[in-house]
N, C-alpha and C positions, 0 to 999 in steps of 0.2 A: 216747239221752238217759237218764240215769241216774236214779235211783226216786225220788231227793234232789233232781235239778234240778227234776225233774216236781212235785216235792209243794210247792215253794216258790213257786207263784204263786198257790194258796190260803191257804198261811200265812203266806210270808212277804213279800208278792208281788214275786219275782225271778220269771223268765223260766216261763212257763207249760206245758204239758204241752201239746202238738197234739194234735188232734181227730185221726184216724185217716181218710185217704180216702174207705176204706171207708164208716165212718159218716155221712160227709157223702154220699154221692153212691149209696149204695145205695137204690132203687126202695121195696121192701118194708121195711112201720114194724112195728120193734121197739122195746124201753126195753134200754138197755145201763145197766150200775150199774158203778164201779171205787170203790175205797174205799183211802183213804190215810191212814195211822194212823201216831201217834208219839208216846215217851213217853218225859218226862224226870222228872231228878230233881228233886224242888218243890224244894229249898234250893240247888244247884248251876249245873242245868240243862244237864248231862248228858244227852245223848241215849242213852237205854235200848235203844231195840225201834223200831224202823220197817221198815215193806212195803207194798207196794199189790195190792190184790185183787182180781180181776173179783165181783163179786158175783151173787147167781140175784134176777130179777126170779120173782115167784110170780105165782100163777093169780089171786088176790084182788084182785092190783093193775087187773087190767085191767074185774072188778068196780068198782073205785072212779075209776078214770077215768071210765068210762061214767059213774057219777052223776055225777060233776061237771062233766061234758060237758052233761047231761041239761037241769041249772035251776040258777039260785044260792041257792036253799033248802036243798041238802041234798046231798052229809052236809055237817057243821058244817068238816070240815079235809081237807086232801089230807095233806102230809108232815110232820108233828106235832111226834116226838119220836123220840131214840137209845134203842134198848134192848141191855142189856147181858146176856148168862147163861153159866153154866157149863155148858150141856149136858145131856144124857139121861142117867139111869139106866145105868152099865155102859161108856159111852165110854171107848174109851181117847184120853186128853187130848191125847196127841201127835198122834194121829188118827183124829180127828173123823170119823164118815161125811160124805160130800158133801152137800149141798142138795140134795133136788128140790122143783121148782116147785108142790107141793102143801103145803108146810108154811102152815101159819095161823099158829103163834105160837109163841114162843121158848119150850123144854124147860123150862127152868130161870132165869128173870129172876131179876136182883139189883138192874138198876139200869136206871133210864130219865131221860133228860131232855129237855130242848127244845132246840131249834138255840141258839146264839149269834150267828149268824150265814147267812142264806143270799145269795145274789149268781146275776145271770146269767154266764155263759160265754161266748167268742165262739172261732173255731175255729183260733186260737193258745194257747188255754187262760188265758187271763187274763180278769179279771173287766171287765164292761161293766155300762152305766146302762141299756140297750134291752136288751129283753127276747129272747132266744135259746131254741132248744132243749134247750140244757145248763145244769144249775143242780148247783152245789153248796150242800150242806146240811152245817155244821161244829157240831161242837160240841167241847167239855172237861170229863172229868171230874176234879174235884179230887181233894187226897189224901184225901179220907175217902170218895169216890164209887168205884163200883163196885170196891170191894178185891177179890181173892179170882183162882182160876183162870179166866179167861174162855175161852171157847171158842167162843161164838157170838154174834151179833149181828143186829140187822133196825131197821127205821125203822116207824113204828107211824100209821098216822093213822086217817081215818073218823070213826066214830061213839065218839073217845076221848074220856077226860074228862080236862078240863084240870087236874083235882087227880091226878097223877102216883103219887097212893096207891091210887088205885082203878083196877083195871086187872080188863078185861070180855074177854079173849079169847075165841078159838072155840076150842073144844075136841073134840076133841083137839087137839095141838099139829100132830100129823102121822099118815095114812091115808088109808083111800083117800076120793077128793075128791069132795065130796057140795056143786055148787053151790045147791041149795035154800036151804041155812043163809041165813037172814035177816041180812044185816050191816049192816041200818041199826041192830040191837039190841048191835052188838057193835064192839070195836076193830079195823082191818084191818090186818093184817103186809101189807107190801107189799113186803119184797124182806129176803132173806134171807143169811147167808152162816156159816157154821162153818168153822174155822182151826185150826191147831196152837196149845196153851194160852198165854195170856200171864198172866203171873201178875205181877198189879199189888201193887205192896204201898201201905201207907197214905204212903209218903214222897214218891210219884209222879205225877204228873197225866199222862192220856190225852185226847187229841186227835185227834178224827178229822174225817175230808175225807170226806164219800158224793158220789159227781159220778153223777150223772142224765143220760142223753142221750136224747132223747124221738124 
């Protein structure tokens, strides 16, 4: 199935993207992330830039599951908001270092916002009303939203603040991983991913599919 068949049952919804064997029927629980992103031109709509990614589930996520396994008090959200950055100090843009699972929070944010949109999955890849393991999280940015070189991205929840101006990461972004840190005081990156640069201009809106499998 081709990266265009697979991406159109989230956006456009034609035939959906199957669940992989594997994931259905493997013993041992993981979170798998894939991420489907496409971006046209806002006046034409022109397809730009499309690909789909596996993406790195981090060490925090499984911190914030636990709480919200725990009680329904606390923390206030599981998966929040998209965020959007250019990257570290010195990367080269084409390429990015990899993920690892110890990142807390995005180098360089430019741009965050909330879903538009999230739905269950069922394991032909199409959206369902009953609740499933797979959930997709979509959102859009418009042309004035995240302009600029993008190189990284992550989904933000926890302990965020719903005013999208104030942003409380853990800091460092990334080193070595010191579970101590208190993150009911802080936002959680939950899952992470850096890519070769896409360089959004203000004429273009980006769209993207985060699909979750729990």
């Amino acid at each position: 199935m081709k990266n265009a068949e697979a991406f159109r049952s989230p956006m456009e919804g034609g035939l959906g993207l199957a669940l992989s064997p594997r994931f259905e029927e493997d013993a041992h629980y993981y979170i798998r992330g894939d991420v489907f992103i496409k971006m046209h031109d806002a006046r034409t709509g022109e397809l730009q830039h499309e690909w789909e990614k596996r993406n790195l589930v981090v060490k925090d996520a499984s911190i914030l599951i636990a709480r919200l396994m725990k009680d329904n008090k606390e923390p206030p959200f599981g998966c929040f908001c998209l965020a959007m950055g250019t990257g570290d100090t010195g990367w080269n843009p084409m390429a990015p270092p990899a993920p690892t699972d110890t990142q807390r929070a995005l180098y360089s944010e430019i741009a965050r916002k909330t879903f538009s949109n999230t739905q269950f999955i069922n394991a032909g890849g199409l959206p369902v009303a009953i609740p499933t393991k797979v959930v997709d999280f979509q959102t859009t940015y418009t042309e004035s939203e995240a302009v600029g070189p993008l190189v990284e991205m992550g989904i933000l929840g926890g302990n965020i603040s719903t005013n999208l101006s104030i942003k409380n990461p853990v800091s460092p972004p990334n080193g070595p991983y010191d579970p101590t840190v208190d993150l009911t005081t802080k936002e959680t990156l939950i899952n992470y991913l850096s890519f070769p640069v896409i360089n959004k201009p203000a004429t273009s809106t980006l769209t993207i599919v985060w699909r979750l499998q729990f």
